[in-house]
N, C-alpha and C positions, 0 to 999 in steps of 0.2 A: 643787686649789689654791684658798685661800681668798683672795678678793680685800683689799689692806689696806681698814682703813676708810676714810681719806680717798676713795680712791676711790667707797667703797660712797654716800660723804657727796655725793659730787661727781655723781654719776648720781643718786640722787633729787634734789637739788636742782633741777638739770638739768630734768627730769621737770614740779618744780615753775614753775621759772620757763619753757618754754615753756608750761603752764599760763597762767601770767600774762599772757603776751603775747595772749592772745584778748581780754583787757579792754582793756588798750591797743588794741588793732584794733577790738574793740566801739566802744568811749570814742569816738577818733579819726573812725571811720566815722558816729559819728550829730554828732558838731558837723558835718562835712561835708555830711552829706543835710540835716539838721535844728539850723543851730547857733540858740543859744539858746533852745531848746524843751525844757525839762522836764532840763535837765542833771543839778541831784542825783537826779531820778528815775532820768536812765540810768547816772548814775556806778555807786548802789546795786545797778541791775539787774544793769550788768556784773559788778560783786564777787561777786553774790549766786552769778552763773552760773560763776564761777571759783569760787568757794569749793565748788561743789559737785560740780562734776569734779573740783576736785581730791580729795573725799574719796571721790568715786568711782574713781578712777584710784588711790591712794594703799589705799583701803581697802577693795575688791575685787579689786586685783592678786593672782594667782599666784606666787610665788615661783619665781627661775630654779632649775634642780635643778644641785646643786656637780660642778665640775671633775668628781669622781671616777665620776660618774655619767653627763657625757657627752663624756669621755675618748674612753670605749673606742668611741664610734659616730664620731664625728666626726675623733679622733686628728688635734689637732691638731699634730702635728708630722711627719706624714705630707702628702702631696700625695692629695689622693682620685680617681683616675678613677671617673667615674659614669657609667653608658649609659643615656641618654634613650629612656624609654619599653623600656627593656632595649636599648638599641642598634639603631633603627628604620631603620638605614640597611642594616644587616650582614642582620637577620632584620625579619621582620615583626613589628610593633612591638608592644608588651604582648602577648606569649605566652613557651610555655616554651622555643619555639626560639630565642629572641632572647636570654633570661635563659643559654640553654646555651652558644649563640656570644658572649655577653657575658664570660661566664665565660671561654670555650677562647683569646681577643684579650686576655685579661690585665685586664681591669675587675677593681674593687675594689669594685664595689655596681652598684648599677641603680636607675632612677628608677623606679618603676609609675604606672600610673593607677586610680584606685577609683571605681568606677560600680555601679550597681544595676541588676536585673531587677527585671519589672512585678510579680514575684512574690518580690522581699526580696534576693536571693541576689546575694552582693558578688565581682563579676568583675571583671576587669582591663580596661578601653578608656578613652581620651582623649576623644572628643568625646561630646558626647550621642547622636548618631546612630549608626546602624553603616552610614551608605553611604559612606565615604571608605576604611573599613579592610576592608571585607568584602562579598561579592558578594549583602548583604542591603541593605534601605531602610527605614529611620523611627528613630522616636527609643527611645531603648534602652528606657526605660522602659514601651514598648509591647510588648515582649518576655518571653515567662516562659523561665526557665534555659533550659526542652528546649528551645523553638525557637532560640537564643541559640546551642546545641550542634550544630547543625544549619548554621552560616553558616561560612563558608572564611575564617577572620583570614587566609590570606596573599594574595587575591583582593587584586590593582593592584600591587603589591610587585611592583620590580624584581628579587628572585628568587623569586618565586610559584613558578617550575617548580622548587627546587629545596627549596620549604617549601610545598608541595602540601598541601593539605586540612588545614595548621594551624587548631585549632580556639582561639575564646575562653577561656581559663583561670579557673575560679573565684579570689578573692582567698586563698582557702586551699591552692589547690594552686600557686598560684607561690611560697605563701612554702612550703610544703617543700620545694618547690624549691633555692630562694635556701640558704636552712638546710643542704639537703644538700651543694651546691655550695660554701658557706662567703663565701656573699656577703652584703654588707651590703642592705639597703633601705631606698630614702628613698620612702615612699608617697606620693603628690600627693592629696590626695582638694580636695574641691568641695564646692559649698552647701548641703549637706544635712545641716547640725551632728546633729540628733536622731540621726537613723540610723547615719552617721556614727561618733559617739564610742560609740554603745553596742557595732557591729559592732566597732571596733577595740579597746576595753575587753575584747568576750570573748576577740578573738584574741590579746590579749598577755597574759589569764589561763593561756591554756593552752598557749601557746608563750613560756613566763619568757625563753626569751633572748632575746627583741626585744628587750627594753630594752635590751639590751647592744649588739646590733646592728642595729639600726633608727630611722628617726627619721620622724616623718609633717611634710608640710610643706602650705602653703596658701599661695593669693591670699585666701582670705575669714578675720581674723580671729577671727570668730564662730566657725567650728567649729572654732577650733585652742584659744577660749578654752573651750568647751563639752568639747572631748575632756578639755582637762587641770583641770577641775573634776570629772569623771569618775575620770581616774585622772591626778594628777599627776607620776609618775614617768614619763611618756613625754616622750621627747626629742622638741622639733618645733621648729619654723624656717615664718620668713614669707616665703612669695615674694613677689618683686614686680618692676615695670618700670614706667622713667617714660613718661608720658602714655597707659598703659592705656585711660580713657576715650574720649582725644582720636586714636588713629592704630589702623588695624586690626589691625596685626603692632606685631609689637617693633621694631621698622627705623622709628626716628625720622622716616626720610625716604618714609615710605609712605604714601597718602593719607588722607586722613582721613574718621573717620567718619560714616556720612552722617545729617543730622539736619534738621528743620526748621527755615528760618532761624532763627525767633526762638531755637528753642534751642540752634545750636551756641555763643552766647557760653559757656552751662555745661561742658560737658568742660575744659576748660583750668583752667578755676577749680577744678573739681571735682577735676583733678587735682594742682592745688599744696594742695590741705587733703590729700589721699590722701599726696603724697609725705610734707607734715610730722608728719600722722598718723603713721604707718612708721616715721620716721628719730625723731619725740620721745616717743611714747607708749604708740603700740600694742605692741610688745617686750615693752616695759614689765608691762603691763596681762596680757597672755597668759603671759611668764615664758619667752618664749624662747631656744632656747641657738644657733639658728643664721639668717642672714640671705642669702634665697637671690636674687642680683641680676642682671639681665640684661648679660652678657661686657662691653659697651663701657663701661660707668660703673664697672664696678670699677678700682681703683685703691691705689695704698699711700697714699693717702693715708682712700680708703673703709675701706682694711682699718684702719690705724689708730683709727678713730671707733668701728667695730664692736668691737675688741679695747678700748677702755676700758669697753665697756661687757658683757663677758666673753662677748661674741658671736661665733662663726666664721663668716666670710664664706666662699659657696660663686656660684662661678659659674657663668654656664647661657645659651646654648649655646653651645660654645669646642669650633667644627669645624675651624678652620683649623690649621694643622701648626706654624705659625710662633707663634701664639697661645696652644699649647697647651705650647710651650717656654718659653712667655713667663709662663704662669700656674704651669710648672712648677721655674724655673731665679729667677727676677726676683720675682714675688709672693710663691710658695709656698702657694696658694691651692688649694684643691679645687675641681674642677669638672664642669658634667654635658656630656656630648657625644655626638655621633649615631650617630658611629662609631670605631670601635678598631680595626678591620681593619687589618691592613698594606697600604702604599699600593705 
């Protein structure tokens, strides 16, 4: 589906004028700290500095890839169940038993995680460490493959005795996996742009149908704009959740992070430039086709904002049963969740 132009008109402008508003904030912010101190100096400065994002922004952008390209991953007229982490409540989470019970519970794709060994080689875990998931200790990258083959993925999992000496999957054997089983994948990878786009460029040369059915998604800009300067036909999507910096979970009401006085006034700030980044530019800028948002800020009216601007909203994590009617009957919104077992 080709978007009309007006609209195509209406989202760069868009683009453009919150652009503009940094000068206004520039402009406003220094007669405040400093009025009448060198004002056509900072008027100039301000413009100089708008006019130069904007041609950066305007003229480094990515281009989004059309309807017909991220139809078939995303199917927008579908409701997407997605199991986090392959369904880390059901199976022990990023391995191939979780992606098998993801499958056998009726999922429609799987979220993975993408990490590195000390020695290159692209496996499947969440956090940097392997002590949360595995009956090993330190940080993954101190790991080469063999000893990495050597630790028990289902070690602390509430059914450890029934997913017994599950091992870490390379990023290549979960996606034959996926493939065979006929599910979709949405990769999560992390800040490691270089490595990153290059590993995911060769695994979508030799596996043609990810494009069709996969889509790699991020918290970090950078490596979502570095994958698709690499190979622009991948479909990706930005994650995100508000006050990231300022709270240590996703749970608005959880405490906050802990910093030295002087500098907690930063996180809060830092995060209303993060949120407007997100919501006016970055999309933009990277050429995104999907916006993946944490459960309680979705909304029809978020979905509407994201859909003028030919974007699918996908939510994450939508455990509750009532929630998950509600994303599926009321929004019709795709979404990622922990588990799909029958209750």
């Amino acid at each position: 589906m080709v978007l009309p132009l007006p609209m195509v008109l209406n989202v760069h402008c868009s683009v453009i004028f919150n652009l503009i508003s940094v000068f206004l904030v520039s402009y406003v912010t220094t007669q405040i700290v400093l009025p009448g101190r060198g004002t056509r100096k900072y008027i100039f400065s301000a413009i100089g500095t708008v006019f130069v994002a904007i041609l950066v922004v305007v003229g480094l952008r990515i281009p989004q890839l059309p309807r017909s390209a991220t139809d078939p991953v995303l199917e927008p007229n579908r409701v997407l169940v997605i199991a986090h982490r392959g369904g880390g409540h059901d199976a022990p989470e990023n391995t191939i038993a979780a992606i098998r019970e993801a499958k056998k519970n009726g999922a429609d794709g799987v979220e993975l995680d993408l990490e590195f060994t000390e020695d290159g080689v692209p496996i499947l875990l969440h956090d940097s460490t392997v002590d949360r998931t595995t009956n090993g200790s330190g940080n993954i990258n101190s790991f080469t493959f063999e000893e990495v083959r050597k630790l028990d993925a289902s070690h602390g999992h509430r059914l450890s005795s029934q997913f017994a000496n599950e091992r870490i999957p390379t990023l290549e054997e979960a996606t034959e996996e996926c493939l065979k089983l006929g599910l979709k994948i949405f990769l999560d990878v992390k800040a490691n742009p270089k490595q990153t786009a290059q590993t995911l460029s060769d695994l979508y040369n030799k596996y043609k149908i990810l494009y069709q059915t996969s889509m790699v998604i991020s918290f970090f800009p950078e490596t979502i704009y570095r994958l698709r300067l690499l190979d622009s036909n991948i479909v990706t999507g930005l994650l995100y959740r508000t006050g990231a910096l300022t709270y240590a979970t996703s749970d608005p009401t959880a405490e906050y992070r802990e910093f030295e006085t002087w500098q907690s006034a930063a996180p809060p700030i830092l995060d209303v430039l993060l949120y407007w980044s997100h919501h006016s530019w970055l999309w933009y800028l990277c050429g995104n086709s999907a916006f993946l948002l944490f459960d309680k800020e979705v909304s029809e009216q978020v979905k509407v904002y994201w859909e003028a601007r030919n974007i699918e909203l996908i939510g994450w994590t939508v455990n509750d049963s009532t929630e998950k009617r509600h994303f599926e009957k009321n929004l019709h919104i795709s979404y990622i969740t922990d588990s799909l077992a029958s209750k």
